[in-house]
Phi, psi and omega in degrees: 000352174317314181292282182344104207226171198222111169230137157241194185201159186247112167249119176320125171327303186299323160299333173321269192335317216278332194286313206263348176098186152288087158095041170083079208245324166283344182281321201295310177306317162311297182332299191305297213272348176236039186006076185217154181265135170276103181220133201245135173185130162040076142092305162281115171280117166282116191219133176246155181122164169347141182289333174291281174326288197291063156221312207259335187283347193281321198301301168298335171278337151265005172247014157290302194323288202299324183273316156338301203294350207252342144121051177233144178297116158307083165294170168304312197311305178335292175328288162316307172285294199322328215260304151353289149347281166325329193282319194277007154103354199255053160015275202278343199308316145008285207270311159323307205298301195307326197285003198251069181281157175240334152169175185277153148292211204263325144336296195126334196297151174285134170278105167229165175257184217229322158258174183288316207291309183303334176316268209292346166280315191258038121285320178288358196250301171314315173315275149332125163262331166249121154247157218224108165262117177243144194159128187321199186259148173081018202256331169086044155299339199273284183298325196282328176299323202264322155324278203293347184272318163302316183296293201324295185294337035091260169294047171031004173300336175226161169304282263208137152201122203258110177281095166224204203175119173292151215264100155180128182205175171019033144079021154282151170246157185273316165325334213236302174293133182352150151068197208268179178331293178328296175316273157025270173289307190312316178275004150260009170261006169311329178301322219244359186278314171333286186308336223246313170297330204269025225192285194244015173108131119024277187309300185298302168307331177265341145290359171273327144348287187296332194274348199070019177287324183229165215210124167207132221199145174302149168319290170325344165284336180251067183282121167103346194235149186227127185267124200226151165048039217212130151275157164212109170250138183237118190246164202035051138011309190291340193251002184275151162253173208284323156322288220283357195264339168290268167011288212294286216294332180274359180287334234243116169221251190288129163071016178264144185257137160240173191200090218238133200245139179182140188252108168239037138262038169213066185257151163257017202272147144289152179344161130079350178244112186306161222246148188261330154303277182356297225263356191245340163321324197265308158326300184244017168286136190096357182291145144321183192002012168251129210215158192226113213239130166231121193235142197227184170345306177327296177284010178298127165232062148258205167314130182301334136342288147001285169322308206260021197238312167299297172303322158281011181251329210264308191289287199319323173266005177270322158307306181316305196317287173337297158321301179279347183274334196256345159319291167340285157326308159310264197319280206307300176345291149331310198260352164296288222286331184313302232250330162308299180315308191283328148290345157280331164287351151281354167231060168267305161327311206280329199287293198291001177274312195289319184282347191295314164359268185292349172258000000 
């Protein structure tokens, strides 16, 4: 028991629910995961255990604390990455993220990012006039893009700011479906109208709208047109064919910011047609301004659930990948020695022809 130290720490009444979780649901998690005992009584946390642990377990329940005290809902997710931080020696990282606000929505609550990887897509973005966020679902490739695209017009840094996205998803065509274009078009442009309410309002979006400051439209709209002085997102990346993501990019002009969004294990494309992201990743990576935030599991702020659903499809498809790659090898192998055999035995005849010849 020698090794075994005892530290405490004073956590405010009004911060305990938010610090400590639903029926201690965050303490129970630190307990697990740094294997130390937690005892909560009038105001004071008690954390028994190994001197490395009770030192990252303290660390992490105060800077769970310090986000509480900064007016943030304390989540599982929260719980996880502070411990996540911690394991890797990145302290501090935490408290930096939170400190990176980009604006409130219309609520009040703050738009910020949440992980390291989102830190580094909205550095790349302040940075960069085109940045390309590849990344799974639920990572806030999208919102964070809409954040930072509402402040800039907001801050008069752009005119304008124009949304689209190609209208082909789940193997609908727009020909089959109901009503006129618009009607048409809108539900796959729901997402980003979602985003747009909840970031600047109803009201506010539709009269910027109505004026033609903000623009949100299928991809095939911006054919033919040069975007000057514009946020411009272009989102699910992934559905472009490599023409229509050539299009996008030469549409782009003085004083404009873009922001190109795409998962690409959720492509819709028919068979057999190449991703138009894939083709412009391999094409402008190493280009000067332009910059590629690859966000993983890791950056999931959905439901935790979430997390661990995404994360399993990324190991099932890194096997699969594995699996088809040593198929591949295995077959080409195979079809060497097959194809060796069959020039030796064709030119064993040609050989005994030549020599018959010459005698």
């Amino acid at each position: 028991m020698s090794n075994i130290v005892e530290k405490m720490l004073d956590v405010p009444a009004e911060h305990q629910s938010n610090v400590f979780g639903q029926f201690d649901s965050h303490i129970k998690k630190i307990e697990q995961t740094l294997k130390v005992s937690v005892i909560a009584r009038d105001g004071e946390v008690k954390i028994l255990g190994p001197a490395e642990y009770t030192r990252q377990a303290a660390r992490v329940i105060e800077q769970l604390l310090e986000l509480s005290r900064r007016g943030n809902v304390i989540q599982e997710q929260n719980v996880d990455y502070a411990i996540a931080m911690h394991m890797e020696n990145q302290e501090n990282t935490l408290l930096e993220i939170d400190g990176d606000l980009i604006c409130h929505t219309v609520s009040g609550k703050p738009v910020k990012p949440k992980t390291l990887g989102q830190k580094q897509y909205v550095d790349a973005i302040r940075e960069k006039m085109i940045v390309f966020g590849l990344g799974p679902a639920g990572t806030g490739k999208t919102y964070l893009a809409m954040a930072m695209a509402i402040t800039a017009f907001k801050n008069n840094e752009v005119e304008r700011i124009i949304l689209t996205r190609p209208a082909i998803e789940a193997g609908e065509k727009l020909g089959f479906l109901p009503g006129d274009l618009q009607s048409k078009v809108d539900p796959y442009l729901r997402p980003l109208y979602d985003a747009l309410y909840q970031i600047m309002g109803a009201e506010s979006f539709q009269r910027n709208m109505e004026k033609g400051l903000i623009e949100v439209a299928p991809l095939a709209y911006m054919r033919g047109r040069t975007l000057d002085n514009a946020y411009i997102i272009l989102d699910e990346a992934q559905n472009t064919t490599p023409a229509q993501m050539k299009m996008f990019l030469t549409r782009i002009g003085f004083g404009s910011k873009v922001v190109i969004t795409g998962d690409a294990s959720q492509k819709d494309l028919a068979p057999g047609i190449q991703s138009g992201l894939d083709v412009a990743v391999k094409v402008l990576s190493g280009l000067d301004d332009i910059g590629f935030c690859n966000l993983t599991s890791r950056d999931v702020v959905r439901h935790p659930l979430v997390q661990k659903i995404v994360k399993a499809y990324e190991t099932y498809e890194a096997k699969q990948a594995y699996r088809e790659s040593k198929e591949r090898r295995l077959t080409s192998a195979a079809a060497g020695k097959t194809t060796g055999k069959t020039k030796r035995r064709t030119e064993a005849p040609l050989r005994r022809n030549e020599k018959e010849r010459r005698s």
